[in-house]
PyMOL CGO cylinders between C-alpha atoms (Angstrom):
from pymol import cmd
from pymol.cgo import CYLINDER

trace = [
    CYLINDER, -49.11, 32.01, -76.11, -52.25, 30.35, -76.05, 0.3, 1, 1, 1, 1, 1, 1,
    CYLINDER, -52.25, 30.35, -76.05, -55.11, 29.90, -73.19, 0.3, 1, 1, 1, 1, 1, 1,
    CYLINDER, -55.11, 29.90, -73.19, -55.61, 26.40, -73.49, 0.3, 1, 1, 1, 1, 1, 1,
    CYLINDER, -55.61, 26.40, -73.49, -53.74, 23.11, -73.67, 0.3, 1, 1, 1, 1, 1, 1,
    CYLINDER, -53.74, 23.11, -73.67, -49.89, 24.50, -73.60, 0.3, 1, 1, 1, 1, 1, 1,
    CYLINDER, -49.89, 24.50, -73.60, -50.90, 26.63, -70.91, 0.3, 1, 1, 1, 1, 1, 1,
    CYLINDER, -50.90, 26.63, -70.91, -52.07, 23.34, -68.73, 0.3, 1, 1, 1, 1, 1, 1,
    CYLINDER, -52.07, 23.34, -68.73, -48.64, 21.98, -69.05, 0.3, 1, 1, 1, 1, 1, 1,
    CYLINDER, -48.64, 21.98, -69.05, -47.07, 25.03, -66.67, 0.3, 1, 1, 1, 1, 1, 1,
    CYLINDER, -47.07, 25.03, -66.67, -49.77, 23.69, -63.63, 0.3, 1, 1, 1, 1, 1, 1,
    CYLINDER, -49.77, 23.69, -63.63, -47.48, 21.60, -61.67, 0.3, 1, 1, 1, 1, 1, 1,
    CYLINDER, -47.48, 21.60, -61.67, -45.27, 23.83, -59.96, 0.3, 1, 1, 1, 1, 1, 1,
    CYLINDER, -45.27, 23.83, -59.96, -46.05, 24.99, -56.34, 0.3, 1, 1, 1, 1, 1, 1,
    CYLINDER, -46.05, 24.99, -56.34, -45.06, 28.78, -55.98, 0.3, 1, 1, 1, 1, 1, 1,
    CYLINDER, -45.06, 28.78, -55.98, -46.18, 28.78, -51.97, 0.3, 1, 1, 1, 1, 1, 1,
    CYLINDER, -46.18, 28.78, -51.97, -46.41, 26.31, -49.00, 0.3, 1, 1, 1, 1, 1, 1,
    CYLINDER, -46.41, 26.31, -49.00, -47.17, 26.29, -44.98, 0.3, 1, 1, 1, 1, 1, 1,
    CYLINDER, -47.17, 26.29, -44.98, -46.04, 29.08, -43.57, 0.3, 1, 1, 1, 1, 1, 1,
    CYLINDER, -46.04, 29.08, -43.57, -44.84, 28.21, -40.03, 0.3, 1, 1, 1, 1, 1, 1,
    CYLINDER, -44.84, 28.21, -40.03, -45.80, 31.66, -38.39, 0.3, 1, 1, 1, 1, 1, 1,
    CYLINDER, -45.80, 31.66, -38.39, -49.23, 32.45, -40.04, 0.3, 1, 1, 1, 1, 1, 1,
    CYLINDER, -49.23, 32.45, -40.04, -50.03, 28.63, -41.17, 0.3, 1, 1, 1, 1, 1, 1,
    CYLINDER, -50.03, 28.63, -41.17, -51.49, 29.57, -44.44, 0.3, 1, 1, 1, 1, 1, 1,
    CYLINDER, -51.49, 29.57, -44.44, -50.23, 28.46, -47.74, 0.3, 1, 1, 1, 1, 1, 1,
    CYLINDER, -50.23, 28.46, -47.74, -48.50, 31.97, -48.45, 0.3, 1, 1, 1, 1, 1, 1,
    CYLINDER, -48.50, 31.97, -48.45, -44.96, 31.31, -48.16, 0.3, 1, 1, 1, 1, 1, 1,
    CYLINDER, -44.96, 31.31, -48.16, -43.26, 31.61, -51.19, 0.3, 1, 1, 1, 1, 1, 1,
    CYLINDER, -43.26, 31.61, -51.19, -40.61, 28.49, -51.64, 0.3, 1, 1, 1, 1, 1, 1,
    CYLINDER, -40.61, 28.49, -51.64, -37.98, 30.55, -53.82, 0.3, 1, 1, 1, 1, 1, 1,
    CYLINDER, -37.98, 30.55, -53.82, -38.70, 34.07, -52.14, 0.3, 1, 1, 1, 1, 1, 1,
    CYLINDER, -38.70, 34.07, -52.14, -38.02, 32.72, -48.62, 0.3, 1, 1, 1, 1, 1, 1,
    CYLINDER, -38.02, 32.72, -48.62, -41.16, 34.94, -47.35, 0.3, 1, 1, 1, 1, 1, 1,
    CYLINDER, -41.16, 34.94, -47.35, -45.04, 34.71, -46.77, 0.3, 1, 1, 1, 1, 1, 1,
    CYLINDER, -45.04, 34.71, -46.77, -46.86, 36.88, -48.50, 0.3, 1, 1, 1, 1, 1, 1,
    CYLINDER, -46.86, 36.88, -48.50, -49.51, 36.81, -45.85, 0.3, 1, 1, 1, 1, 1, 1,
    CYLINDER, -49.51, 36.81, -45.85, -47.94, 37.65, -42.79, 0.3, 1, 1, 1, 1, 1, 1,
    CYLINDER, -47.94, 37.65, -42.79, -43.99, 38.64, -44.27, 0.3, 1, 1, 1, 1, 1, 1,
    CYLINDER, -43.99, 38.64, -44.27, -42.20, 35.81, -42.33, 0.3, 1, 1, 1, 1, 1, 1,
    CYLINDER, -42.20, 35.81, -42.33, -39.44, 36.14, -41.50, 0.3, 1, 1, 1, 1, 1, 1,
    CYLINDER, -39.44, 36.14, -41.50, -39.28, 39.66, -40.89, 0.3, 1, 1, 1, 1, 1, 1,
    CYLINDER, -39.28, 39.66, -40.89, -39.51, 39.61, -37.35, 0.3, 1, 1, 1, 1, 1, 1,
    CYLINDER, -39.51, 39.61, -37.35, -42.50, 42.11, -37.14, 0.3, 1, 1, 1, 1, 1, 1,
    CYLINDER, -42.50, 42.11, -37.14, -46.42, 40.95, -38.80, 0.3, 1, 1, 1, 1, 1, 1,
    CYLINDER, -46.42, 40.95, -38.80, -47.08, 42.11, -42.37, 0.3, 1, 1, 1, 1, 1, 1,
    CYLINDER, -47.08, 42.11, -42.37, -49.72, 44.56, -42.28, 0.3, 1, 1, 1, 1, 1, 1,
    CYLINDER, -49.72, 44.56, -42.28, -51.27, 47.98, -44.15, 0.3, 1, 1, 1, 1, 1, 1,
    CYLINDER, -51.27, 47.98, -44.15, -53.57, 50.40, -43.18, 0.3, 1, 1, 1, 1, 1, 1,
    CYLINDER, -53.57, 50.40, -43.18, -55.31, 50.31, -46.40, 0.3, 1, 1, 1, 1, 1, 1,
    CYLINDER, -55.31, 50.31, -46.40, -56.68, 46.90, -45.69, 0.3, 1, 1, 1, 1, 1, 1,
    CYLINDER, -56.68, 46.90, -45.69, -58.44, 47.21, -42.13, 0.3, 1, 1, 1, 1, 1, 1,
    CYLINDER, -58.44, 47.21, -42.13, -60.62, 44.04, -42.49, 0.3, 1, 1, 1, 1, 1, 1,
    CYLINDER, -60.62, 44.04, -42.49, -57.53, 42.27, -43.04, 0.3, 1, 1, 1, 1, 1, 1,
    CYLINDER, -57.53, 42.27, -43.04, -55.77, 43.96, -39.78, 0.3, 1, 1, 1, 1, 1, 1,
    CYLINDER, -55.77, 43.96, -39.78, -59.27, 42.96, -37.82, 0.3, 1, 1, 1, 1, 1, 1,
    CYLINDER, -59.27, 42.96, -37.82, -59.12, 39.19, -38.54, 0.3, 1, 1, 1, 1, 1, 1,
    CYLINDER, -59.12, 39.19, -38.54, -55.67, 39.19, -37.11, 0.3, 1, 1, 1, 1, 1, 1,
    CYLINDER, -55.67, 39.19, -37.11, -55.48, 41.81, -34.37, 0.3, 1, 1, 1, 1, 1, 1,
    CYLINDER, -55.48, 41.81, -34.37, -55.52, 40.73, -30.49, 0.3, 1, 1, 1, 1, 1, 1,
    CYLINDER, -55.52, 40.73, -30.49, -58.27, 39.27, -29.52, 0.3, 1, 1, 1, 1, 1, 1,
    CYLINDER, -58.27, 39.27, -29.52, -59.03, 36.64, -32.26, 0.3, 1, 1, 1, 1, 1, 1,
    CYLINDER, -59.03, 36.64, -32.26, -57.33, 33.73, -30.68, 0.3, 1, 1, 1, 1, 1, 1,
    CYLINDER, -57.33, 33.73, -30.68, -56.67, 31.94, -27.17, 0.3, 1, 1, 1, 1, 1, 1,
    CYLINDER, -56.67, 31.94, -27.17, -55.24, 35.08, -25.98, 0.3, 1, 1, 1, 1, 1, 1,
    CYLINDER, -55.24, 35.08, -25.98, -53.07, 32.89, -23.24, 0.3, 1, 1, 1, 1, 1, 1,
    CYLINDER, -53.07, 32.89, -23.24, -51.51, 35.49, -21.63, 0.3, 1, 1, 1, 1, 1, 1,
    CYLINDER, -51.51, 35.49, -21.63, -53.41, 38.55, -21.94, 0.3, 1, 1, 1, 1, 1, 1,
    CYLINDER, -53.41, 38.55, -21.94, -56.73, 37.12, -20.75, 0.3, 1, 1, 1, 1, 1, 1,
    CYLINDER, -56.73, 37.12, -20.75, -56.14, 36.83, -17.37, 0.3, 1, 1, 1, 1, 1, 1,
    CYLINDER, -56.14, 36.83, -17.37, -54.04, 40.41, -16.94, 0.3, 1, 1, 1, 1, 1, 1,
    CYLINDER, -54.04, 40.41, -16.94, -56.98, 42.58, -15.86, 0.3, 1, 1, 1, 1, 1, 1,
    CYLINDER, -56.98, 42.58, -15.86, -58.11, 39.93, -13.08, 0.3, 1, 1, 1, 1, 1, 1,
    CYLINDER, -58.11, 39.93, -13.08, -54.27, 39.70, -11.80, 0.3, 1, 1, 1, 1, 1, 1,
    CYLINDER, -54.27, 39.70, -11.80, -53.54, 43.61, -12.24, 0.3, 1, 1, 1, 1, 1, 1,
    CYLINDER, -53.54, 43.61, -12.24, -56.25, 44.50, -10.13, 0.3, 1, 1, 1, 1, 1, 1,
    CYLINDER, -56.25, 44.50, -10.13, -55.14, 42.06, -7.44, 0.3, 1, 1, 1, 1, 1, 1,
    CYLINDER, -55.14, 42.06, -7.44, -51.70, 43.89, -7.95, 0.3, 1, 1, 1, 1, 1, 1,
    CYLINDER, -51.70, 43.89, -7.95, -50.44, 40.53, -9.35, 0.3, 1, 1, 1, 1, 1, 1,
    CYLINDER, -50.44, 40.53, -9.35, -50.65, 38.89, -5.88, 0.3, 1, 1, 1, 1, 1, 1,
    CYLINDER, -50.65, 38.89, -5.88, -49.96, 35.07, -6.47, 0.3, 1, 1, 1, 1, 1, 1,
    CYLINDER, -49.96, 35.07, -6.47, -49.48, 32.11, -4.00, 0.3, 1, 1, 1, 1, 1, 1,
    CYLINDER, -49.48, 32.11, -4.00, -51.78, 33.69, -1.34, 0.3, 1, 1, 1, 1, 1, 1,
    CYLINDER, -51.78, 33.69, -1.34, -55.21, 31.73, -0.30, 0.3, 1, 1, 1, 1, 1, 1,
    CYLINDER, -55.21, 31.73, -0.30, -58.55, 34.39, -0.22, 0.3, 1, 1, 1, 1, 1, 1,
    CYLINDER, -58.55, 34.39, -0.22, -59.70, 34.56, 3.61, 0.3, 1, 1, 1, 1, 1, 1,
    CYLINDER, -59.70, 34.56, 3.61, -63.22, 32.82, 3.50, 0.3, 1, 1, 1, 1, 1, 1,
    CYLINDER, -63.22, 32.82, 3.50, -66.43, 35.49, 3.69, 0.3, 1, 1, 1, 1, 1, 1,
    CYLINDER, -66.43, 35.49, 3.69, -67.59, 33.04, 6.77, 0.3, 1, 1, 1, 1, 1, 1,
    CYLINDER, -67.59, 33.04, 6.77, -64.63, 34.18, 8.65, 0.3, 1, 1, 1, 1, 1, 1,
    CYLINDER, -64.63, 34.18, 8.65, -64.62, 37.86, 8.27, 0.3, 1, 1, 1, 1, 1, 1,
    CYLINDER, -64.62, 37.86, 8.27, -67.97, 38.67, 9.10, 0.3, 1, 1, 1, 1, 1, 1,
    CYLINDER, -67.97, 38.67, 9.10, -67.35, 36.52, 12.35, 0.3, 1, 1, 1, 1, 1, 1,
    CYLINDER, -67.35, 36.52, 12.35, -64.16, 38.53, 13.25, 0.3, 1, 1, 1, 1, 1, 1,
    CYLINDER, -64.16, 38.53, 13.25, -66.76, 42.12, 12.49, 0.3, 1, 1, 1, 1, 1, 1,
    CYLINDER, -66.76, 42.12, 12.49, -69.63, 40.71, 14.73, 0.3, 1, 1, 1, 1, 1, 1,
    CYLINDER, -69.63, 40.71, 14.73, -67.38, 39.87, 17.19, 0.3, 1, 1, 1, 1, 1, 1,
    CYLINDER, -67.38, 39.87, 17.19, -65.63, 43.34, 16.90, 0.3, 1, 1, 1, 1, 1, 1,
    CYLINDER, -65.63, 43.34, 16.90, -69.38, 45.04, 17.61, 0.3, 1, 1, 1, 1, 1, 1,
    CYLINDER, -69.38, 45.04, 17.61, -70.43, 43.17, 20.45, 0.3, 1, 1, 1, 1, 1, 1,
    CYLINDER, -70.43, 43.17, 20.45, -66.93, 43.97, 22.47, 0.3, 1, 1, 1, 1, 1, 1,
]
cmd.load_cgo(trace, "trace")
């Protein structure tokens, strides 16, 4: 087997495509499964051994939809559909309270 011109022949063949979980080119066409993130095995491809690898796709390095706003709703006890009583109001209802 040589390194040059028979070798340039064997170029045309795409092993890997889109993967529709990850969306990087790592899913292997004839395997059925990304080598990035192991779709579709229903739980994310990853190994302790590579920790910058874990980092760039833990929680926390995308929109985050969901879990941004669940500190700010847990600590109103996830109270929706109420409106805040105004500041204005209150501290009329506590003078009023002292001078009675």
């Amino acid at each position: 087997m040589t390194k040059g011109t028979s070798s340039f022949g064997k170029r045309g063949k795409k092993s890997h495509s889109i993967c529709r979980r990850c969306g990087k080119g790592s899913y292997h066409i004839q395997k059925h499964s990304c080598a990035s993130c192991g779709y579709p095995a229903p739980r994310i491809r990853h190994y302790n051994w590579a920790k910058k690898a874990i980092s760039r796709k833990t929680t926390g390095t995308g929109r985050m939809r969901y879990l941004r706003d669940l500190p700010r709703r847990a600590k109103n006890n996830f109270r929706e559909g109420t409106q805040a009583v105004s500041a204005k109001r209150v501290q009329s209802k506590q003078v009023k309270a002292k001078s009675s």
